[in-house]
N, C-alpha and C positions, 0 to 999 in steps of 0.2 A: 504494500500500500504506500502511495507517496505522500501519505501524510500521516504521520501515526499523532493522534491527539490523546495528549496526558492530560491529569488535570487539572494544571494552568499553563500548560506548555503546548503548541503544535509545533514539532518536528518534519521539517519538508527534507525528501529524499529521495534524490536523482532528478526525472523529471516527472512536474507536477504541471500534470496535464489539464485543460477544459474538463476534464469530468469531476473533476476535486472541489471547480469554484463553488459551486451549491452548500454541498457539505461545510466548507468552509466558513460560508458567509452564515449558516445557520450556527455553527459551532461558537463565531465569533462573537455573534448576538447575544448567546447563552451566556457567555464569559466574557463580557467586557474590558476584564484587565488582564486577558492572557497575556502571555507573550508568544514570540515566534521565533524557533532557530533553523536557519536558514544554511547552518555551515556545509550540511551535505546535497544541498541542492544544486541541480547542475542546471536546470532548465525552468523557466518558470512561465506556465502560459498567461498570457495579456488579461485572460477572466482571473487567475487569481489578483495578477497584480490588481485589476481594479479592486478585487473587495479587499485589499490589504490598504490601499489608497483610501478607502470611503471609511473602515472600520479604524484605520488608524492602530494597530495593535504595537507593542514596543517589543523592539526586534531586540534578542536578548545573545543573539548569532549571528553573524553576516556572510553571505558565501564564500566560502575558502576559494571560489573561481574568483580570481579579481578581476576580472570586466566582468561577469554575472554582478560581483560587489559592486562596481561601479557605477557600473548602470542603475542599480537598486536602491543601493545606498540617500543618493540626492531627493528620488520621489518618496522615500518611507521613511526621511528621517522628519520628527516632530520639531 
């Protein structure tokens, strides 16, 4: 699964595809003060980014890819 969610932590791993946004955006609602660790994420599709964008969660990991980071980093930080 490329998102394993603990309970205050989602863990993104490899790539996290269009099928994850859903889940995610409901998971985030539930838990408003998760956080997200992103270190083993290699891929991230545009639907989660938006609901990481709209929920705003505090990224507690940043991709170990540094252009993944890069890229990331600017739109999700608070």
């Amino acid at each position: 699964m490329p998102i394993e969610f603990q309970k205050k932590a989602a863990v993104f791993l490899g790539v996290v595809g269009v099928d994850e946004a859903e889940g995610l955006l409901e998971w985030l609602q539930k838990k408003p003060k998760a956080r997200i660790d992103l270190a083993a994420c290699t891929h991230l599709h545009p639907a989660d980014l938006q609901v990481l964008m709209a929920s705003r969660p505090t990224v507690s990991q940043w991709p170990e890819d540094v252009s993944l980071r890069a890229w990331l980093e600017p739109v999700l930080t608070k």
